[in-house]
N, C-alpha and C positions, 0 to 999 in steps of 0.2 A: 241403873247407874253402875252398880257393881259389876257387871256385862261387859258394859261398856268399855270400865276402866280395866278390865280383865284384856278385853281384845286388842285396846291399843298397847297395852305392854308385851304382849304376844308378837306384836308388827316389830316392835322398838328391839324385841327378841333378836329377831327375824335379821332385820337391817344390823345388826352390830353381829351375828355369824360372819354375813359376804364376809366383813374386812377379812376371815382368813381364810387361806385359801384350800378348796378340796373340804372345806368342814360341813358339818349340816345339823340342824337344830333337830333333836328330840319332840316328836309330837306326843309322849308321854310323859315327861319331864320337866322340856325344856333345856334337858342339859345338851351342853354343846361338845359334837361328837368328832374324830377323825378314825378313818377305816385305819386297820392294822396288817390291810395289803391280802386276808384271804378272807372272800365275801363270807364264807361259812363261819369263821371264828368271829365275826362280826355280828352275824345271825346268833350265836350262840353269848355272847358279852352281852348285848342289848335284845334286839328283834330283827327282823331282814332289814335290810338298810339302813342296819345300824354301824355300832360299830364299839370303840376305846374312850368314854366319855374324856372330859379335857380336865387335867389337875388329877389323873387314877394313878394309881401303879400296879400294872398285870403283873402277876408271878408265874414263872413257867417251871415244872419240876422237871427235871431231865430225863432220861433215860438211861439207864444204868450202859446198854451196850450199843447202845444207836446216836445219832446227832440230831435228830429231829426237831429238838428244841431251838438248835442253831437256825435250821430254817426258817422254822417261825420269827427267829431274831431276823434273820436277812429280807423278810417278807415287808417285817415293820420299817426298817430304814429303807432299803428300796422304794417301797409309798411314799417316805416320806421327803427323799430326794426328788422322785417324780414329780411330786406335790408344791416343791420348792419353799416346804418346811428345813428350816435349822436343824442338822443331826449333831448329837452328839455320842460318841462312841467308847467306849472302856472297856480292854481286857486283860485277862494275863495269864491266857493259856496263848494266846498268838498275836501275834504283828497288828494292831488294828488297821494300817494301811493294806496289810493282803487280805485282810476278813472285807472291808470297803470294795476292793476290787472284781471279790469273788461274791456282789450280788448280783444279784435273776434281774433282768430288766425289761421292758414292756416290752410284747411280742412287736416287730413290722412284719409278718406274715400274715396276709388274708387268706390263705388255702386253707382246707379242714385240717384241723387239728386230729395229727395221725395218733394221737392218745383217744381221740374218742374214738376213732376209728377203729380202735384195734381192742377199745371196749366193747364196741358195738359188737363188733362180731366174736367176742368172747362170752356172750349173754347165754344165758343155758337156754334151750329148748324144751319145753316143760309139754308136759300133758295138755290134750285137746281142751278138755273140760276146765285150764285155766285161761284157756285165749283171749276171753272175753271179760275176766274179771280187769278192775279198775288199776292202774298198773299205780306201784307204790311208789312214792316218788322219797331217794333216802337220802338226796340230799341239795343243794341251791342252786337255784337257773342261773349265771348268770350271763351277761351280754360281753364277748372282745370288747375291749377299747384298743381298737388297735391304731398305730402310726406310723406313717412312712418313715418318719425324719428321725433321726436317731437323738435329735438334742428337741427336746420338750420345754417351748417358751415357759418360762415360771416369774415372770417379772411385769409391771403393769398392769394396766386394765386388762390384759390377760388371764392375769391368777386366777380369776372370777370363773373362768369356762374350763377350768382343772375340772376333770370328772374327780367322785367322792373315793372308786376304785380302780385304780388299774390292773389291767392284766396281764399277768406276769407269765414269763419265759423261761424256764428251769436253765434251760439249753444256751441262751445268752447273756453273756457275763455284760454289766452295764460298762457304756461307751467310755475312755478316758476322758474326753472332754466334757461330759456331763458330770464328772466327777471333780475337774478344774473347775465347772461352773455352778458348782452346789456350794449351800454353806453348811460346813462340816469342822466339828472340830474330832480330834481325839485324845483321845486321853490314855497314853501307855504306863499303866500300873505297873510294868516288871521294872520298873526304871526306878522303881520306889522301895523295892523287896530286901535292897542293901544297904539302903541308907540308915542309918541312925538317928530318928529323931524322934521328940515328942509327940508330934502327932502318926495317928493311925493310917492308915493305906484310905481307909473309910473317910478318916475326917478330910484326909489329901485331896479325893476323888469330890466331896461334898465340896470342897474349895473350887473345885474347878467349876463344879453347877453352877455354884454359886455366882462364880465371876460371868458366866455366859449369860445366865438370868439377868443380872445385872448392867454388861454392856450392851446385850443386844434389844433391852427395852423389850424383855418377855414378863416382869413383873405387873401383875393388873393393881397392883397398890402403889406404884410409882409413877408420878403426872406423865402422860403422853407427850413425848416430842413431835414438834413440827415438820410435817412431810417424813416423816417417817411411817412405812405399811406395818400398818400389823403382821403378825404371823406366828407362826405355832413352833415351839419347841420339840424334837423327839429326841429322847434317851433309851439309847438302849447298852444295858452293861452282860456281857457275856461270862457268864458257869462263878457268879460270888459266891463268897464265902470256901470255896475250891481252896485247896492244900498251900497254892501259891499267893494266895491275901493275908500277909500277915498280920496276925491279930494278938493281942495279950488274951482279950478277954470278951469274949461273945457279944456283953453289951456294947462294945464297938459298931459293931454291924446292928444290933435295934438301934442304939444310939442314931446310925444312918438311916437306916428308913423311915424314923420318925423326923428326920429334919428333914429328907427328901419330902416326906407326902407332906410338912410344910409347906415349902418352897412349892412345890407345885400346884397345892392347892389356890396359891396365890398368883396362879403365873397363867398362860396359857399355852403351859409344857403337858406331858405326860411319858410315864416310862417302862418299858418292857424289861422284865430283869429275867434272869433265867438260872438256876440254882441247882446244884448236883444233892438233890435232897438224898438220893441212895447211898451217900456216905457217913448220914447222919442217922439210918433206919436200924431199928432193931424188931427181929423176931417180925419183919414185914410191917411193922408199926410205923409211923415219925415220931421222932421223939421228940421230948417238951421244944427242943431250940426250934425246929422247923416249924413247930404249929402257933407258936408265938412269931414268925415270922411271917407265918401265914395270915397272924388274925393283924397285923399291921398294915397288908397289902387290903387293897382293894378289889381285886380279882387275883383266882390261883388257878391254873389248868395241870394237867401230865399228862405226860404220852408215855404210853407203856406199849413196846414194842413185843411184838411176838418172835422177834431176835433173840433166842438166849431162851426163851422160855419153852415149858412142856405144850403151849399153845401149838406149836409149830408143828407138832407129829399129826396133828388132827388138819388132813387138805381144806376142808371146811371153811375153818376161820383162815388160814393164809392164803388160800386162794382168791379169797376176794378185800381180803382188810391187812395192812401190815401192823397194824395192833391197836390197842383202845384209846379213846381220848374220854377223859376225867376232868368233871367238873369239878369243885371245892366251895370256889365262892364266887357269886357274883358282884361286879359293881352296883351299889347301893345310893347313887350318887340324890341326891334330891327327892328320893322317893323311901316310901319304905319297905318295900321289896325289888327286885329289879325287875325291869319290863321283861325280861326274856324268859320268866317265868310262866305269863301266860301266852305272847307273842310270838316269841320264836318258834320257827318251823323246824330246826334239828331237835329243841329241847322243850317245847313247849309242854307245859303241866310240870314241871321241876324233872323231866325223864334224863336217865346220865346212863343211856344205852349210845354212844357213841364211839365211831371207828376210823380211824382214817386211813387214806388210800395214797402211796407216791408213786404217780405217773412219771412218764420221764419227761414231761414237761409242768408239769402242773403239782401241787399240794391239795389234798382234799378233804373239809372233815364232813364225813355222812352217818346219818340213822343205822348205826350195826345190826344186822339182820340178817338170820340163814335161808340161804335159797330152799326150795319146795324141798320136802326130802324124796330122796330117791336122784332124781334129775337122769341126764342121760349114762349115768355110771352105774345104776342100780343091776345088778346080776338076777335074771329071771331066773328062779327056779320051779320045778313044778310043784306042783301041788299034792297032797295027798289024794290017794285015791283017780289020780288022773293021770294017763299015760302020758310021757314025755313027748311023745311022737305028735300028738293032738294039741291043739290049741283049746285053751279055756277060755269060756265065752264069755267069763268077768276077768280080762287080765286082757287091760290095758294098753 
């Protein structure tokens, strides 16, 4: 009986996911997931074909001399305009109409991809004696979605046959008219940085959540309207807590992300935030503000580039990685550890040896690992006791 009544709420699962669209139910959980537009970060949040459970908030730490973290923000709204999820947007280091304009949008190219191409033949040449070993795979297969048509239906019975990820195009800035035909709001914080008033830049920007939850019928605790689609919420706010968020006083911003991860616990939103932790570190540490904003978030990643740092004199690591990707915390969403502890293929077993790679068309986060040592740079010297002139019959 218990079986039973297990399976049919499993199906009831299943059926109330379709309504939104591009999402996909957890078969560890159940919880209900939307991709964050790079299959690898997805792999890493959940398992492979996972993804951003629904009601989370990712945290991203910056990088002190690189923008990588912005990518990852343009990855998440680009999916989610594809997807013909509701974006909402906030910043105040720039314009959010030209940060919208300058996202990556699905390739229409079916030719090879001259990024793998010019990896392929950049692969080192190793010794005879490893030809045959089992080749290590560092990081996720995944399949083009590609389209001819530059405006991607997102309306109707359509929504339903959205793939869960699209594949993105560094190289093309998305279409204007898929951007007239997206629903998007923004939210320009520097328009706020002069004003004089009681409330905080935080409470201003939670005002405006607030109102989008509220009109667009994203809340799950407010009665469903008739002939209205479901659909999912994204937020993404770029570099908070930055010099230009005025604040009195720190609890401003917990004060925000405790009523965000409300609101969205209750909604079927989620939000990508991305934070300049390197102006908050001492002595390479985070200090108390950043790791209480840490333990508020749901998920926290960083990219630390090998830009700026002593990494970079060693060809080693930057010839094949532009610098490490760090875990912190995973989403914990219905369970009590998260699946991608033993599922995941970049991180599986809790491992936080991760690296990522920018192609010039693609983002990639892979298994960091050094090629064979020696390879074909190694300088043959001879040997003791053996002339130069001769070859030694153990040297390879």
């Amino acid at each position: 009986m218990n079986n039973s009544s297990s399976f049919s709420s499993f199906k009831k699962n299943i059926r109330t996911s379709k309504t939104l669209p591009a999402a996909r139910l957890s078969p560890y959980n159940g919880q209900l997931l939307l991709s964050t537009g790079v299959p690898s970060l997805d792999d890493i949040l959940t398992f492979q074909c996972g993804g951003l459970p629904i009601g989370t908030i990712l945290l991203i730490k910056e990088d002190k001399h690189t923008g990588y973290s912005k990518l990852l923000l343009k990855y998440f709204l680009s999916q989610g305009i594809a997807s013909g999820h509701h974006v909402l947007f906030s910043s105040t280091e720039e314009d959010p109409s030209n940060f919208i304009k300058g996202l990556p949008w699905i390739t229409n190219d079916d030719s090879n991809d001259l990024d793998d191409k010019a990896e392929a033949d950049d692969k080192m040449k190793i010794a005879w004696r490893y030809k045959e070993m089992k080749k290590f795979e560092s990081g996720i297969k995944t399949t083009p979605t590609i389209f001819k048509n530059k405006q991607i239906p997102i309306t109707g019975s359509q929504r339903q046959e959205q793939p869960f990820c699209y594949t993105f195009d560094l190289t093309k800035s998305i279409p204007q008219q898929s951007i007239d035909s997206a629903s998007i709001t923004l939210v320009d914080a520097t328009k706020w940085a002069d004003e004089q008033h009681d409330e905080s830049m935080y409470d201003k920007l939670l005002s405006e959540i607030r109102r989008v939850i509220d009109q667009n019928h994203f809340s799950s605790s407010a009665t469903p309207s008739t002939g209205v689609e479901k659909n999912a919420l994204r937020i993404g706010i770029h570099s908070i807590a930055s010099p230009l968020w005025n604040s009195n006083s720190p609890h401003d911003l917990y004060r925000f992300f405790h009523a965000l991860r409300g609101l969205l616990r209750n909604s079927s939103g989620l939000s990508v935030i991305t934070i300049p932790a390197h102006l908050y570190t001492s002595n390479l540490e985070p200090c108390s503000f950043i790791r209480r904003i840490e333990h508020i978030s749901d998920a926290v990643v960083e990219l630390e580039s090998f830009a700026g740092s002593s990494a970079t004199v060693n060809n080693v690591y930057s010839a094949s990685y532009h610098g490490l990707f760090h875990v912190h915390k995973l989403p914990t969403i219905n369970s009590l550890i998260s699946p991608s502890v033993k599922l995941s293929i970049l991180s599986g077993g809790g491992g936080n040896n991760l690296g990522f790679k920018l192609r010039r068309k693609k983002f990639s986060i892979e298994t960091f690992h050094l090629p064979p040592e020696g390879g074909l740079t190694v300088r043959k010297v001879a040997k003791s006791g053996v002339d130069e002139g001769k070859k030694d019959p153990y040297d390879f």
